[in-house]
C-alpha positions in Angstrom: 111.3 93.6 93.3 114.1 93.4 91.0 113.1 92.2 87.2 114.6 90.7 84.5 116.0 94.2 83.3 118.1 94.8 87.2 118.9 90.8 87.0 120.6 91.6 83.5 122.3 95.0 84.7 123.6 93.0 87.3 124.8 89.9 85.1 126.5 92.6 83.1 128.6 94.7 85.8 129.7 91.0 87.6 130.5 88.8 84.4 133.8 91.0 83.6 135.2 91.4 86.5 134.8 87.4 87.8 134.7 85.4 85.1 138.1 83.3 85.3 139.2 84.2 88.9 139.3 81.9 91.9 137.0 81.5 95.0 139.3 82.2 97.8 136.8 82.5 100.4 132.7 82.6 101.3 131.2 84.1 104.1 127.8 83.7 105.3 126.5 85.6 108.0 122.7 84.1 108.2 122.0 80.7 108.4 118.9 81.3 105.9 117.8 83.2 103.2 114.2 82.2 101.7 116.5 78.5 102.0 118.6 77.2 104.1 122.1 78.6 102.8 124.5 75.1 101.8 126.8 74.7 104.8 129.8 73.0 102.7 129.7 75.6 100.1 133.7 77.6 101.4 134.7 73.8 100.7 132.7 73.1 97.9 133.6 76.7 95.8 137.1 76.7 97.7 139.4 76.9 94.7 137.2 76.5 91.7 137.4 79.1 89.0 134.1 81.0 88.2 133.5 80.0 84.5 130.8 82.2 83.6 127.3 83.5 84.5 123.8 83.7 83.0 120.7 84.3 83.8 117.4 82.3 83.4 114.6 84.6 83.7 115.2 86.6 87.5 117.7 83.5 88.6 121.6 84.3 88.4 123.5 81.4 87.7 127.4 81.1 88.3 128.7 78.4 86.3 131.8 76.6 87.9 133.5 73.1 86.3 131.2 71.0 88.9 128.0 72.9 89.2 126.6 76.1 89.5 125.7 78.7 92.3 122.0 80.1 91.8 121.2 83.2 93.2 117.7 85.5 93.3 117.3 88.8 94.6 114.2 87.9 95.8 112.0 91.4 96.6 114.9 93.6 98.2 118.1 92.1 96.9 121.3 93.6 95.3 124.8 92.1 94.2 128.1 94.8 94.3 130.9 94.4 93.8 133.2 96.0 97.3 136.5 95.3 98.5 136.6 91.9 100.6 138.4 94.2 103.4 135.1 96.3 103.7 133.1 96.0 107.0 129.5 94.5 106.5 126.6 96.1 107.1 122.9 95.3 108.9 121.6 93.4 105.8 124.8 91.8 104.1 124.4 88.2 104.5 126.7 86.6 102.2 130.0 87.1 100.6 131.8 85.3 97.4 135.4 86.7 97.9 137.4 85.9 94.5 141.1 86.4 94.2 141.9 89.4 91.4 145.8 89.6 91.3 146.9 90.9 94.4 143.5 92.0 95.6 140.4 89.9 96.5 137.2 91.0 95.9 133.4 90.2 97.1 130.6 89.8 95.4 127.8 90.4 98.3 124.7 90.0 98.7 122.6 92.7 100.1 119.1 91.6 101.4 117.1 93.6 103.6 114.0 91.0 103.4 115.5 87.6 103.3 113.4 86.7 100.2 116.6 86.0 98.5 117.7 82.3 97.7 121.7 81.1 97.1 121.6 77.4 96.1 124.2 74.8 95.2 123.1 72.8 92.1 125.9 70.1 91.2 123.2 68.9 88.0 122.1 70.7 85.2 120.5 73.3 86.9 117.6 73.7 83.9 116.0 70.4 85.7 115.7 72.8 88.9 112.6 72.6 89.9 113.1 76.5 90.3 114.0 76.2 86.8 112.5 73.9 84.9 108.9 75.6 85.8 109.9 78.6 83.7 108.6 79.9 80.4 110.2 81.2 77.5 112.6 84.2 77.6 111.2 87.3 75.9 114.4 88.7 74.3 114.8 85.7 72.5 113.5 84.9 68.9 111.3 81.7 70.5 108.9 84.9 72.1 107.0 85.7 69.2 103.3 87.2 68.3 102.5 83.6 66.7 103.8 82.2 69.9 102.1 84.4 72.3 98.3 83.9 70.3 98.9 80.0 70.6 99.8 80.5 74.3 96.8 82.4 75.0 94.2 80.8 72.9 91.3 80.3 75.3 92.7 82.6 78.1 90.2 84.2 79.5 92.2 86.1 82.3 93.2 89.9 81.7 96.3 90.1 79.3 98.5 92.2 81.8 98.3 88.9 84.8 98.7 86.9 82.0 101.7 88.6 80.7 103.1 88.3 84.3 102.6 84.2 84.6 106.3 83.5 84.8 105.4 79.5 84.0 104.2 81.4 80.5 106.8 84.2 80.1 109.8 85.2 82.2 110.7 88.2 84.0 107.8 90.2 83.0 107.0 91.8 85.8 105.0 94.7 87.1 106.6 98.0 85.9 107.8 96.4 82.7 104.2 94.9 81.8 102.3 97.9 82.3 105.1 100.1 80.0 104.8 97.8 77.6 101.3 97.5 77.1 101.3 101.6 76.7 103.4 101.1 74.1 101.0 98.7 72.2 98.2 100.6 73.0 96.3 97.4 74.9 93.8 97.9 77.8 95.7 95.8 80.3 92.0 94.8 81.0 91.7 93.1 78.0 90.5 89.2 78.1 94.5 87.7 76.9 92.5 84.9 74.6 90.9 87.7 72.5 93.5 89.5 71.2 94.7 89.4 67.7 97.8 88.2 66.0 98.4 91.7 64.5 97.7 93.3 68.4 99.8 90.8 70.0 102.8 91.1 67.3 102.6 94.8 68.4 102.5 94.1 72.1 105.7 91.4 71.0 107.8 94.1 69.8 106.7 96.7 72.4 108.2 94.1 75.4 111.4 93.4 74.0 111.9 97.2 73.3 110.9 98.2 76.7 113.5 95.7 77.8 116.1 96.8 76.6 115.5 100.1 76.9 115.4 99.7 80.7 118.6 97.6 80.0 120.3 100.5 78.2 119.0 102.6 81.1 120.7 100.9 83.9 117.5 99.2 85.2 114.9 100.9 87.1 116.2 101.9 91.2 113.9 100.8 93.2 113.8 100.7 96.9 116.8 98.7 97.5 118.3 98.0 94.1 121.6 99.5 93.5 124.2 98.2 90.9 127.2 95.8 91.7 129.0 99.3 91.4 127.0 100.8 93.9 125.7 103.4 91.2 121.4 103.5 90.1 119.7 103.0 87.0 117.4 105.7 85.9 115.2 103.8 83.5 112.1 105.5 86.0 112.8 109.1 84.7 111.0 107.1 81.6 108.3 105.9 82.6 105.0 106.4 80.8 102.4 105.3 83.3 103.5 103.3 85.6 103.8 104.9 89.4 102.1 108.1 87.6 98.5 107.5 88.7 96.5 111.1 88.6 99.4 112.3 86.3 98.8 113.6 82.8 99.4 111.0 79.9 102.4 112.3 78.1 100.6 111.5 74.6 97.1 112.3 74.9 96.9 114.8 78.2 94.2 112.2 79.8 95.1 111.4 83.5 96.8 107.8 84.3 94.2 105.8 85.7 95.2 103.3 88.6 93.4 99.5 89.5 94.5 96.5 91.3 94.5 93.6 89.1 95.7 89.7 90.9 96.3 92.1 94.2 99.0 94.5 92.2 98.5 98.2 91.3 98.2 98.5 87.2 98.4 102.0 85.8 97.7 102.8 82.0 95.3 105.4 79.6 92.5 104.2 78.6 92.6 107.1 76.0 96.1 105.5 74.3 95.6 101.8 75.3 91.9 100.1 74.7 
């Protein structure tokens, strides 16, 4: 599934290109996504300039003067950026065709799965209920150790689920949780409610630095993630446990160990991380 690093690299390679132009056409070539797709939406974006686009948590949000247009990835999706002219293929269900001088462009939506969404909010899309659900962003100074201990205090759930709650912290998920927890040196095992402020201050930095490292790095390509330029990131070539079960620990030589914890695979050394 795309996380909030792919989400980002995507907001990134869109945002220059679109921001400002017109909406000269949408095509839709399902009737459903993990929604219904809005029927009205080639006469409700018809026209309207995009104004910009952000993200809130996994969910991209393209801000127009009388609403936005949310879209999530869901577990398979990617957004590129191809020449409106170019034919479909099996799993392109959706195009956003913008007007760029004398060229149009579409932003479409690739999703082998279906567990995409595209929705119409003409509110303040915050008061979503997709939205409104979500925690607190963790590249943003609100995501801090004291924070995190105050959020946890009683937890008695293993810290790397915990991390993963999305109605506690967003876009945390899998790959990115068990990297950063390496980098803190925490047993992902670890009861979330018994961790220190000092531990959890390191475990702070080590997520916003994993972040953006995988930022910087283009993402991670997984199955079916691709850039809006069509191109992969290659923030996997770094990886320090995670998919490296049976492997050597690049630190202490002690092979990655691999459990299930809430039905997903965890990998981490218990010789760096207790």
């Amino acid at each position: 599934m795309p996380e909030l690093p792919e989400v980002e690299v995507t907001l990134r390679g869109i945002a220059p290109t679109l921001t400002g132009r017109r909406v000269s056409g949408v095509i839709a070539r399902t009737q459903a996504l993990r929604y219904p797709l809005p029927r009205d939406l080639p006469r409700t974006l018809g026209g309207h300039c995009l104004a910009a686009v952000s993200r809130r948590g996994k969910y991209l949000l393209l801000r127009f003067d009388h609403g936005h247009l949310l879209i999530h990835l869901g577990m398979s999706g990617s957004l590129r950026l191809v020449p409106a002219g170019l034919p479909a293929e099996k799993h392109d269900h959706f195009d956003l065709v913008f007007a760029i001088k004398r060229e149009s462009v579409a932003l479409r939506l690739r999703d082998p799965r279906r567990f995409g969404a595209i929705l119409w909010l003409p509110g303040d899309p915050l008061t979503h209920p997709l939205l409104a659900v979500l925690g607190v962003e963790p590249l943003t100074e609100q995501f801090s150790a004291e924070w995190l201990k105050q959020e946890l205090a009683g937890v008695s759930a293993a810290i790397k689920p915990a991390l993963m709650d999305s109605h506690r912290v967003v876009g945390i998920g899998n790959i990115y949780a068990s990297e950063s927890l390496f980098r803190a040196g925490i047993d992902p095992r670890t009861p979330a409610g018994r961790i220190s402020l000092k531990r959890l201050g390191r475990l702070v930095q080590a997520i916003k630095t994993t972040l953006a490292a995988a930022i910087d790095a283009g993402g991670s390509s997984l199955r079916d993630f691709i850039h809006s330029d069509g191109s992969s990131g290659y923030f996997q070539q770094q990886y320090s446990v995670y998919g490296r079960g049976g492997e050597s620990c690049r630190v202490c030589g002690r092979r990655i160990r691999e459990l299930r914890q809430g039905q997903r695979a965890t990998f981490f050394c218990a010789g760096c991380q207790r």
